[in-house]
Biopython code that builds the backbone (N, CA, C, O; Angstrom):
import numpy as np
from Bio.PDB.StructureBuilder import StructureBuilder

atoms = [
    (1, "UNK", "N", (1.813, 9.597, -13.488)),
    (1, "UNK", "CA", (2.064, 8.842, -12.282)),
    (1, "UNK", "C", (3.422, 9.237, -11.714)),
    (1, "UNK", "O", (4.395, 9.524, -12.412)),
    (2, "UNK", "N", (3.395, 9.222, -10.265)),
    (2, "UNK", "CA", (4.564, 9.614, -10.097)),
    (2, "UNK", "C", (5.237, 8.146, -8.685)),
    (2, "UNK", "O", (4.700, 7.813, -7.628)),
    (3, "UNK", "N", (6.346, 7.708, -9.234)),
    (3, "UNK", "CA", (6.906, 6.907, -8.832)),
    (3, "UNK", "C", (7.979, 6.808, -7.892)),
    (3, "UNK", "O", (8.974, 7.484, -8.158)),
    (4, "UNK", "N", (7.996, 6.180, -6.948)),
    (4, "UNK", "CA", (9.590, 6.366, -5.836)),
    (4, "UNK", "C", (9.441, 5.037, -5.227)),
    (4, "UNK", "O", (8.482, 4.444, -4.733)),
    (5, "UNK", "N", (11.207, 4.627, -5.490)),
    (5, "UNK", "CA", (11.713, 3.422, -5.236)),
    (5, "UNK", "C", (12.998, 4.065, -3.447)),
    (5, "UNK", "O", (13.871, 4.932, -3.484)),
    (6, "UNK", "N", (12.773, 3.622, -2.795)),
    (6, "UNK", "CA", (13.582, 3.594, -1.896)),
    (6, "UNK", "C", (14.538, 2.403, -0.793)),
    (6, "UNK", "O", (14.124, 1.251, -0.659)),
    (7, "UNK", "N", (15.370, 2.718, -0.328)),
    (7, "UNK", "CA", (16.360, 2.132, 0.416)),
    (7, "UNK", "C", (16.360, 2.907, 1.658)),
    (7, "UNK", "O", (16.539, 4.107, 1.864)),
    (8, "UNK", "N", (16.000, 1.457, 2.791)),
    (8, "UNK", "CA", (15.789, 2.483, 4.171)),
    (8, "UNK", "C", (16.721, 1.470, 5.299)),
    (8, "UNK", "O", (16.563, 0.275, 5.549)),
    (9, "UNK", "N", (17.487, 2.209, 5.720)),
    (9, "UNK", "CA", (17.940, 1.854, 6.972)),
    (9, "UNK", "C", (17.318, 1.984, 8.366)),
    (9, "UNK", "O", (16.971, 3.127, 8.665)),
    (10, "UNK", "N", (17.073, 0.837, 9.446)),
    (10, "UNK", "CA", (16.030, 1.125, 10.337)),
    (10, "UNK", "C", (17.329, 1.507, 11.426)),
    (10, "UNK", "O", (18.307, 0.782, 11.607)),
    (11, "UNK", "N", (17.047, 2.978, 12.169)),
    (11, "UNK", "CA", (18.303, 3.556, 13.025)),
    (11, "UNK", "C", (17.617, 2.989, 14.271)),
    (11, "UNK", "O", (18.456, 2.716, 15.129)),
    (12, "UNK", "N", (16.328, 2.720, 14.652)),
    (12, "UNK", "CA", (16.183, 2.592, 15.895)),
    (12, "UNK", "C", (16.486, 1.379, 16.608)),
    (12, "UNK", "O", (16.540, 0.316, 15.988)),
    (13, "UNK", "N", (16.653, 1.421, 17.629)),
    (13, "UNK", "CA", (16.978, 0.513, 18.440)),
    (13, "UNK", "C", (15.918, -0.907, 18.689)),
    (13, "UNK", "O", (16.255, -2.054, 18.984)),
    (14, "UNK", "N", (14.612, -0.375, 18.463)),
    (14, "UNK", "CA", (13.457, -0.755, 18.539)),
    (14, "UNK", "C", (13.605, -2.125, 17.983)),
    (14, "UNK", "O", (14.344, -2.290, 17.013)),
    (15, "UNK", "N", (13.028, -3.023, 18.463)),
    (15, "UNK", "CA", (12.958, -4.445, 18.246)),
    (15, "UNK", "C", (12.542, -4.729, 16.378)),
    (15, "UNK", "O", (11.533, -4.192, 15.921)),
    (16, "UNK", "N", (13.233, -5.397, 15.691)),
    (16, "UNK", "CA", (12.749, -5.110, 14.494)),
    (16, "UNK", "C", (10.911, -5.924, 13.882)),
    (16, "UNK", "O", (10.237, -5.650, 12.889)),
    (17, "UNK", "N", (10.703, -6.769, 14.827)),
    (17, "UNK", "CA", (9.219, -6.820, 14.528)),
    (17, "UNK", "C", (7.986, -5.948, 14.888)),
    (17, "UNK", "O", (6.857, -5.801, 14.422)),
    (18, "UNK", "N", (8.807, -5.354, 16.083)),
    (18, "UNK", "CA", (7.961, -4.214, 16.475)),
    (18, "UNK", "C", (7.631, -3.326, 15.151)),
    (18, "UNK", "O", (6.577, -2.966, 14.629)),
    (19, "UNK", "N", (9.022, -3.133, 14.840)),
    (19, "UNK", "CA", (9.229, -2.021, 13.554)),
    (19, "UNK", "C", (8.293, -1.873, 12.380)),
    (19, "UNK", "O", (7.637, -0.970, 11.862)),
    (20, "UNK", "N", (8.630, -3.784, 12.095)),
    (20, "UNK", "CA", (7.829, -3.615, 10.995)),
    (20, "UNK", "C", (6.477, -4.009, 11.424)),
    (20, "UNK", "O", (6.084, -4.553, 10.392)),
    (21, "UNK", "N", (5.686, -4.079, 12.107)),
    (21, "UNK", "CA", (4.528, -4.071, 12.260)),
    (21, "UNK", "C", (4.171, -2.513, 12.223)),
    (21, "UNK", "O", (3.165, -2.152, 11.613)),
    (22, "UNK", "N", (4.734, -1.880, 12.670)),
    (22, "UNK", "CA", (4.792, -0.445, 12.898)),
    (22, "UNK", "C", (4.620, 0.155, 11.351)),
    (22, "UNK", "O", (3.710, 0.918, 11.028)),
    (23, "UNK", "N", (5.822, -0.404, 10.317)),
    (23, "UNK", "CA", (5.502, -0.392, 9.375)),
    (23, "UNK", "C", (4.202, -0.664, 8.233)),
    (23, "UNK", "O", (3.862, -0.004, 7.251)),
    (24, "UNK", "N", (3.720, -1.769, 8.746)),
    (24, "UNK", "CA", (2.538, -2.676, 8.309)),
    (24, "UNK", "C", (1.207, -1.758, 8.605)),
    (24, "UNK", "O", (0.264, -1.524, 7.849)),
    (25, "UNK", "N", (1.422, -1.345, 9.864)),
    (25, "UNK", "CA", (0.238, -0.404, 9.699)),
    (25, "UNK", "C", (0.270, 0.326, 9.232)),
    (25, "UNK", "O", (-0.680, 0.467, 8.462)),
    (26, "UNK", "N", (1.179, 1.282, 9.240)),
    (26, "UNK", "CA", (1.385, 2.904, 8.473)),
    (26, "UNK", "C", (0.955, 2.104, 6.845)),
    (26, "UNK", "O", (-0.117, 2.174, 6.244)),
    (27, "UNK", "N", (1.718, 1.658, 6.611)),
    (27, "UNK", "CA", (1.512, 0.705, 4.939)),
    (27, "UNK", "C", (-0.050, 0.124, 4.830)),
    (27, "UNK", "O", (-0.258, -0.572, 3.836)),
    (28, "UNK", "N", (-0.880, 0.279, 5.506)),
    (28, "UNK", "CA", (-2.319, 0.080, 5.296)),
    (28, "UNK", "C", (-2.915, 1.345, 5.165)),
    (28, "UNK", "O", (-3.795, 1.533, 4.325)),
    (29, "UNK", "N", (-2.558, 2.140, 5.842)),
    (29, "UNK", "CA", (-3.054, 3.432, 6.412)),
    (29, "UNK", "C", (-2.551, 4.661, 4.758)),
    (29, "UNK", "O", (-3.013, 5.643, 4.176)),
    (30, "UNK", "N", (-1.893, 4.146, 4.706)),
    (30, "UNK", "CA", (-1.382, 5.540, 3.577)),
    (30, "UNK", "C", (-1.976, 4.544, 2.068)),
    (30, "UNK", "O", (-2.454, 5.185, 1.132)),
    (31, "UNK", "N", (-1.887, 3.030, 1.970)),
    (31, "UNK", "CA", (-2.930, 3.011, 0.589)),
    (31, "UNK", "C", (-3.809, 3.270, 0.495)),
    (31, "UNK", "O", (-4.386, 3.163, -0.587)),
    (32, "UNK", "N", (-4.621, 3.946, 2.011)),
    (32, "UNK", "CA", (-5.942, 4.714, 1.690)),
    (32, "UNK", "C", (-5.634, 5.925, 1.454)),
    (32, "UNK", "O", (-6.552, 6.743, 1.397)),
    (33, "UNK", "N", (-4.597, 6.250, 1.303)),
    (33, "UNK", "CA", (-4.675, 7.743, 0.902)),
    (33, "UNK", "C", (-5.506, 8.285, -0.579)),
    (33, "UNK", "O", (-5.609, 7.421, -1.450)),
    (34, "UNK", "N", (-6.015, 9.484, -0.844)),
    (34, "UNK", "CA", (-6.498, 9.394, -2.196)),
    (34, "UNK", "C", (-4.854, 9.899, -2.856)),
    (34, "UNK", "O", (-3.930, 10.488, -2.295)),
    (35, "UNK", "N", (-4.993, 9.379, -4.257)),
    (35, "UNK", "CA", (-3.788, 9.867, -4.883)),
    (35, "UNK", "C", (-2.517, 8.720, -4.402)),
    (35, "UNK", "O", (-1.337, 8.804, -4.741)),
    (36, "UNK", "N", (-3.138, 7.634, -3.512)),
    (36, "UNK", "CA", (-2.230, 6.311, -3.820)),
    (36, "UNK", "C", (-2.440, 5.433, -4.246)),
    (36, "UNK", "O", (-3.423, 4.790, -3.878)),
    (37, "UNK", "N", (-1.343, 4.854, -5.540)),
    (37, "UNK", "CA", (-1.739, 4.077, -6.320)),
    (37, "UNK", "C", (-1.136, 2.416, -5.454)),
    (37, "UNK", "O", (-1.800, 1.386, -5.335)),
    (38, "UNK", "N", (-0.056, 2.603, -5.090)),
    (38, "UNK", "CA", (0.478, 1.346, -4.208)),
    (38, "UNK", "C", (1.619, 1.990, -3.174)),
    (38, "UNK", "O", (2.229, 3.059, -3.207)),
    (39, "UNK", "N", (1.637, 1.028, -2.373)),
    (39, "UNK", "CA", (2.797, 1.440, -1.054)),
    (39, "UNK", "C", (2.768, 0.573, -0.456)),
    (39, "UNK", "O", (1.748, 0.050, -0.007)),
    (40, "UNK", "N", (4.130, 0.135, -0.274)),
    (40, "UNK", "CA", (4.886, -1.116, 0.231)),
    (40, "UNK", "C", (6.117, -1.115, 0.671)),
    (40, "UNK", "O", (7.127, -0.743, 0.074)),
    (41, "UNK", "N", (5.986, -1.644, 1.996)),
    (41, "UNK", "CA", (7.733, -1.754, 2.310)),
    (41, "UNK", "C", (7.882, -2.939, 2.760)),
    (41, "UNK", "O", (6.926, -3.494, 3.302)),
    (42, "UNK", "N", (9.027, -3.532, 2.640)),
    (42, "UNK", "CA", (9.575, -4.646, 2.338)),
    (42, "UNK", "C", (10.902, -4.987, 3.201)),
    (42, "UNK", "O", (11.914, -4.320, 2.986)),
    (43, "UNK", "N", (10.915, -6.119, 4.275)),
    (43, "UNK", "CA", (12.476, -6.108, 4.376)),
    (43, "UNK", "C", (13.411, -6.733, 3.543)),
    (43, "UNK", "O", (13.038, -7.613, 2.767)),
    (44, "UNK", "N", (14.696, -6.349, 3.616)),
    (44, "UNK", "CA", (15.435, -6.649, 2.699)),
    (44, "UNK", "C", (16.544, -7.886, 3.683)),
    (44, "UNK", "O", (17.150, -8.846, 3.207)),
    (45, "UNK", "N", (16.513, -7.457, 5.061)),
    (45, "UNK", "CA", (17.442, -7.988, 5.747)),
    (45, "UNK", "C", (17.387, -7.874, 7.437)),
    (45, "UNK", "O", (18.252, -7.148, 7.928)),
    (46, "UNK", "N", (16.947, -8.180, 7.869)),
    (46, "UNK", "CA", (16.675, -8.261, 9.352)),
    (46, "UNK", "C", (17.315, -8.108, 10.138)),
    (46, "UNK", "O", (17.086, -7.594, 11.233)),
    (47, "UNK", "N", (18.871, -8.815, 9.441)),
    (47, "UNK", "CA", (19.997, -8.571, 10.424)),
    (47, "UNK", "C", (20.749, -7.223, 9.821)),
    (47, "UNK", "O", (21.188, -6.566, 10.764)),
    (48, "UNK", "N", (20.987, -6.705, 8.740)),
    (48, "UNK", "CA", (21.568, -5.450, 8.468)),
    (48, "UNK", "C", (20.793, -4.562, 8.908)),
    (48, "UNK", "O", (21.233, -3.423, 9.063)),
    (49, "UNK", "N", (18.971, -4.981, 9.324)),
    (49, "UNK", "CA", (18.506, -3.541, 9.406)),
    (49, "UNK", "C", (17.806, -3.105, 8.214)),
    (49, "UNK", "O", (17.162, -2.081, 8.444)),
    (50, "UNK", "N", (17.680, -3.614, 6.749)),
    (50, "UNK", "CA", (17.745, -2.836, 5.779)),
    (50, "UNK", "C", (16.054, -3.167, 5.905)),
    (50, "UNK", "O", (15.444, -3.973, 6.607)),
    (51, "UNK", "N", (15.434, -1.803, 4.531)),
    (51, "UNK", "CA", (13.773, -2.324, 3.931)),
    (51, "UNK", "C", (14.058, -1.479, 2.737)),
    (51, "UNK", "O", (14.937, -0.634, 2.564)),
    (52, "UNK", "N", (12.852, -2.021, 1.743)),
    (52, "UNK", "CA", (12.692, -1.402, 0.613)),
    (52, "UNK", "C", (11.440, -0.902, 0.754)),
    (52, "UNK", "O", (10.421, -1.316, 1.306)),
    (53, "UNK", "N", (11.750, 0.160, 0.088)),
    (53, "UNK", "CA", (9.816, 1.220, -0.388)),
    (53, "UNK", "C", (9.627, 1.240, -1.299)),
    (53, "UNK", "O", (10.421, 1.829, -2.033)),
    (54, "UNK", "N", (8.535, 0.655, -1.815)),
    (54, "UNK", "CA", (7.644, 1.089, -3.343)),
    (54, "UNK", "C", (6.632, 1.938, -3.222)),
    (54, "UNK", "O", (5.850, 1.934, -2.272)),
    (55, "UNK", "N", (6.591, 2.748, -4.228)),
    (55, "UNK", "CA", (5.392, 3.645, -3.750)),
    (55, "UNK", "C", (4.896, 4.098, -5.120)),
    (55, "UNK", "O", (5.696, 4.658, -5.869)),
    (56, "UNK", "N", (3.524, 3.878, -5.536)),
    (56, "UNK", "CA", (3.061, 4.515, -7.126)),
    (56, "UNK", "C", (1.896, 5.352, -6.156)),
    (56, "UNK", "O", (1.075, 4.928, -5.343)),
    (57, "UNK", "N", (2.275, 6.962, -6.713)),
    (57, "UNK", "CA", (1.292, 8.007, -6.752)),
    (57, "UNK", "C", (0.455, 8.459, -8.212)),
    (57, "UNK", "O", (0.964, 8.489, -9.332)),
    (58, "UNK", "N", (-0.952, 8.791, -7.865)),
    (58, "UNK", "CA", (-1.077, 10.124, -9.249)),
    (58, "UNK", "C", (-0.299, 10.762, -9.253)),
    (58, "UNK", "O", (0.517, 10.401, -10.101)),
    (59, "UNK", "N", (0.036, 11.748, -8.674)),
    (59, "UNK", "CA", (0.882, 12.828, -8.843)),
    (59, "UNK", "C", (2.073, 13.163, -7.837)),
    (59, "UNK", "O", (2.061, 12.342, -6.921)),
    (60, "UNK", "N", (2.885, 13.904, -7.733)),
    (60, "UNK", "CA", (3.418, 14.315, -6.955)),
    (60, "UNK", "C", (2.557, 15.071, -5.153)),
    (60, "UNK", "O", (2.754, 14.985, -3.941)),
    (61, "UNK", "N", (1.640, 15.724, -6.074)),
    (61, "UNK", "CA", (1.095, 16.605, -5.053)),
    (61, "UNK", "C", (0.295, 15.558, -4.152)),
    (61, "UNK", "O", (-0.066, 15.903, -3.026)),
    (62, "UNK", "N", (0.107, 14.702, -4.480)),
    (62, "UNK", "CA", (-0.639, 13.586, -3.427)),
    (62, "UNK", "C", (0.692, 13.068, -2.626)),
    (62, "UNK", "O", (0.596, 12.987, -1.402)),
    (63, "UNK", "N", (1.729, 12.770, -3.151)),
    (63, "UNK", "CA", (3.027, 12.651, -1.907)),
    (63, "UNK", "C", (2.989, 14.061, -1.332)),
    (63, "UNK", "O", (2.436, 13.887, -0.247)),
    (64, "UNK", "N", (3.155, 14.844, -1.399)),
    (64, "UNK", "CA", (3.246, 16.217, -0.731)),
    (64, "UNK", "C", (2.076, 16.030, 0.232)),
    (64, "UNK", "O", (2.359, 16.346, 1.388)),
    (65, "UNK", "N", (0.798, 15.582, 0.032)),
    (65, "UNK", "CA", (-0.024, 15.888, 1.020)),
    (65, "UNK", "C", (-0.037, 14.545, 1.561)),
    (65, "UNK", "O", (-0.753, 14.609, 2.560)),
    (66, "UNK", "N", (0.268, 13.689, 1.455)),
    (66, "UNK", "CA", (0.680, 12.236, 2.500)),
    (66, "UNK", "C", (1.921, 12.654, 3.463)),
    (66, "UNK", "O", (2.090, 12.046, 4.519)),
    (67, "UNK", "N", (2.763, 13.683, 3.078)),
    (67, "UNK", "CA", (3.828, 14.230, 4.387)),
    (67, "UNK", "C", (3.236, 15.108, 5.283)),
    (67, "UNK", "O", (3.808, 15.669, 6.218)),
    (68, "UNK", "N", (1.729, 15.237, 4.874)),
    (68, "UNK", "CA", (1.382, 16.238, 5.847)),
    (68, "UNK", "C", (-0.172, 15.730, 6.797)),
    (68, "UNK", "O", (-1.065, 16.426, 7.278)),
    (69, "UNK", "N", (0.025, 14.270, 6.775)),
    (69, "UNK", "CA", (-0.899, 13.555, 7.180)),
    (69, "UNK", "C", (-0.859, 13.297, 8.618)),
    (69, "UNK", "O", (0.214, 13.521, 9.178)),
    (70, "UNK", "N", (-1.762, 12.901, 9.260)),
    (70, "UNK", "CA", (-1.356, 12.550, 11.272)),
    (70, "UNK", "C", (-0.465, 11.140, 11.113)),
    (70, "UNK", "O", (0.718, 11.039, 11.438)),
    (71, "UNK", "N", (-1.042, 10.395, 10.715)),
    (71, "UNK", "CA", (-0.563, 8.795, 10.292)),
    (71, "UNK", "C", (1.168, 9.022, 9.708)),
    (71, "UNK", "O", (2.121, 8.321, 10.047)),
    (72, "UNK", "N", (1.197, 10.052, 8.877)),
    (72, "UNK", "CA", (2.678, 9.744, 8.296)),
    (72, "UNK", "C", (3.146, 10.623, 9.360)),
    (72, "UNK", "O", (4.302, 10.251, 9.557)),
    (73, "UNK", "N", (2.910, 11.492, 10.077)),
    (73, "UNK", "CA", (3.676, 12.167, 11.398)),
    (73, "UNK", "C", (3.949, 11.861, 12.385)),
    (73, "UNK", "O", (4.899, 12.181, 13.100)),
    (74, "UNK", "N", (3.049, 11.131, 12.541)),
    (74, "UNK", "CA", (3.261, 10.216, 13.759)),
    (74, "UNK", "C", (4.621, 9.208, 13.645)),
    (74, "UNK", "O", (5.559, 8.966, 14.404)),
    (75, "UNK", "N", (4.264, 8.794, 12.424)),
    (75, "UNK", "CA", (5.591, 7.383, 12.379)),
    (75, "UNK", "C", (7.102, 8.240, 11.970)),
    (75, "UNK", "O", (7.957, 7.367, 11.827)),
    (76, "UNK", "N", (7.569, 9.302, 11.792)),
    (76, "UNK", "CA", (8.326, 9.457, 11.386)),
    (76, "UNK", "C", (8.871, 10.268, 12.372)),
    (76, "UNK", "O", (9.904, 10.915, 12.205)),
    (77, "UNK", "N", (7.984, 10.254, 13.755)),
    (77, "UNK", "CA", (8.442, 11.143, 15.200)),
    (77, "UNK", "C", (9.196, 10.204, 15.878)),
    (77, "UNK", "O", (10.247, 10.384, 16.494)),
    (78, "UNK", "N", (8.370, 8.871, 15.660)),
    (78, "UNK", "CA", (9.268, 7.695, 15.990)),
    (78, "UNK", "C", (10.658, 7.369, 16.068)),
    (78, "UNK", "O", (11.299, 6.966, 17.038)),
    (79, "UNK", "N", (11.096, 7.650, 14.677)),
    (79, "UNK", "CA", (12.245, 7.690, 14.064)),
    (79, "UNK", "C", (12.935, 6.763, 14.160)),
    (79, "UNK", "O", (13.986, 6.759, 14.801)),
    (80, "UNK", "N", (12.384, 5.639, 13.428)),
    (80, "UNK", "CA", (12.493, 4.501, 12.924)),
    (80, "UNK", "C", (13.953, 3.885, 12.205)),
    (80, "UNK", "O", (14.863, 3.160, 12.608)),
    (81, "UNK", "N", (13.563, 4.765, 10.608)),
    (81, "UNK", "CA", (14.348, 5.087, 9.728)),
    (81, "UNK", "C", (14.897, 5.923, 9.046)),
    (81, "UNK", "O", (14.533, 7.084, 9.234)),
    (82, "UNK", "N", (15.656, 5.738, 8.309)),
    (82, "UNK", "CA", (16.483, 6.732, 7.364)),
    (82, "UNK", "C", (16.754, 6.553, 6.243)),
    (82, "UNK", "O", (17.254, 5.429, 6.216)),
    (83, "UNK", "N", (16.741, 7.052, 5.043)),
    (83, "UNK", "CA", (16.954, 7.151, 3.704)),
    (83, "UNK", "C", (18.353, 6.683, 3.400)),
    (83, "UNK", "O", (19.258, 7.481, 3.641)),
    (84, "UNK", "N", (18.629, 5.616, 2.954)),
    (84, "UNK", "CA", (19.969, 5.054, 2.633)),
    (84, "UNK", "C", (19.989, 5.589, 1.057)),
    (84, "UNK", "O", (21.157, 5.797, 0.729)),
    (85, "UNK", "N", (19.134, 5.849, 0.077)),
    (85, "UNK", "CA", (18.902, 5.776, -0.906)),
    (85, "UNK", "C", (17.464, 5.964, -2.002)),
    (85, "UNK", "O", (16.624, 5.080, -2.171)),
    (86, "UNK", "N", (17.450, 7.037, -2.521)),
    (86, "UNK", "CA", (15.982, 7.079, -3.155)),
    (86, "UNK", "C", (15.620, 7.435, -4.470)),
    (86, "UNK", "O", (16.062, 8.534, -4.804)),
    (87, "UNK", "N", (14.967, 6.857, -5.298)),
    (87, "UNK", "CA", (14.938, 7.238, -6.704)),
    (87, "UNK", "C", (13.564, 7.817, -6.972)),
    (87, "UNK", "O", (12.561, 7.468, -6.350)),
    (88, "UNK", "N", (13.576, 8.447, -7.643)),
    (88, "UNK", "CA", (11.860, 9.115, -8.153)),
    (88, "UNK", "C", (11.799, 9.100, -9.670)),
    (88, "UNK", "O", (12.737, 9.443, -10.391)),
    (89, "UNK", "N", (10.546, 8.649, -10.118)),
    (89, "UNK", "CA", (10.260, 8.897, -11.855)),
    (89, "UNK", "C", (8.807, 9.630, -11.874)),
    (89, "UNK", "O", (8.065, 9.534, -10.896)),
    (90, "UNK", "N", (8.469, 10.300, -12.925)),
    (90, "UNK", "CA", (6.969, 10.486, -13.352)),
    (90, "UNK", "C", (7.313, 9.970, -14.750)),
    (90, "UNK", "O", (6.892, 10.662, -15.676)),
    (91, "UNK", "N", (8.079, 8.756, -15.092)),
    (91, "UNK", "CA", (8.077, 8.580, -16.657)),
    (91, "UNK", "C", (6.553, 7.158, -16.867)),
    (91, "UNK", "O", (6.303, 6.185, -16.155)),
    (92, "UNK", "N", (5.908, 7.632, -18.039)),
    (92, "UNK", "CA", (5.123, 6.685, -18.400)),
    (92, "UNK", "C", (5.172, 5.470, -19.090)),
    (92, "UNK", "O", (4.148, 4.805, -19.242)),
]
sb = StructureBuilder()
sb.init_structure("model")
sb.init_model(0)
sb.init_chain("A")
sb.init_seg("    ")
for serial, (resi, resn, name, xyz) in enumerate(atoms, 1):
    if name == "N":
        sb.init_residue(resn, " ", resi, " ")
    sb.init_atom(name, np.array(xyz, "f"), 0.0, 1.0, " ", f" {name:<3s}", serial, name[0])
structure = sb.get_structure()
């Protein structure tokens, strides 16, 4: 299994419910991915801006092919957010 915990700062200007609805869908849309085990983002803070990402894959190569999806391209043309922080495991 391959695992990633993240910290996201939202840069856009964009109204933040907009955002995370924006979020909410993409976050429906990619647990259908095959090779996803869970995916979730979370706010942390509304007024800083902040969210958290959980994400359990099979493998790596199923994140590799979720970056190359219409759904995850689309939202990240947007440009929403940004990586404040990110951890990855494949430990069992």
């Amino acid at each position: 299994m391959h695992y990633i915990t993240a910290a996201l700062n939202i840069v856009s200007d964009q109204d933040f419910d907009y955002i995370m609805k924006e979020l909410k869908d993409f976050e429906v849309e990619t647990n259908k991915e095959p090779g996803c085990i869970q995916f979730h983002i979370y706010p942390l803070s509304r007024e800083e801006r902040k969210l958290m990402l959980w994400e359990i894959w099979e493998n790596e190569e199923a994140v590799n092919t979720h970056f190359k999806l219409p759904h995850t391209k689309a939202l990240f043309a947007q440009k929403l957010t940004e990586v404040e922080w990110i951890l990855k495991s494949d430990v069992e």
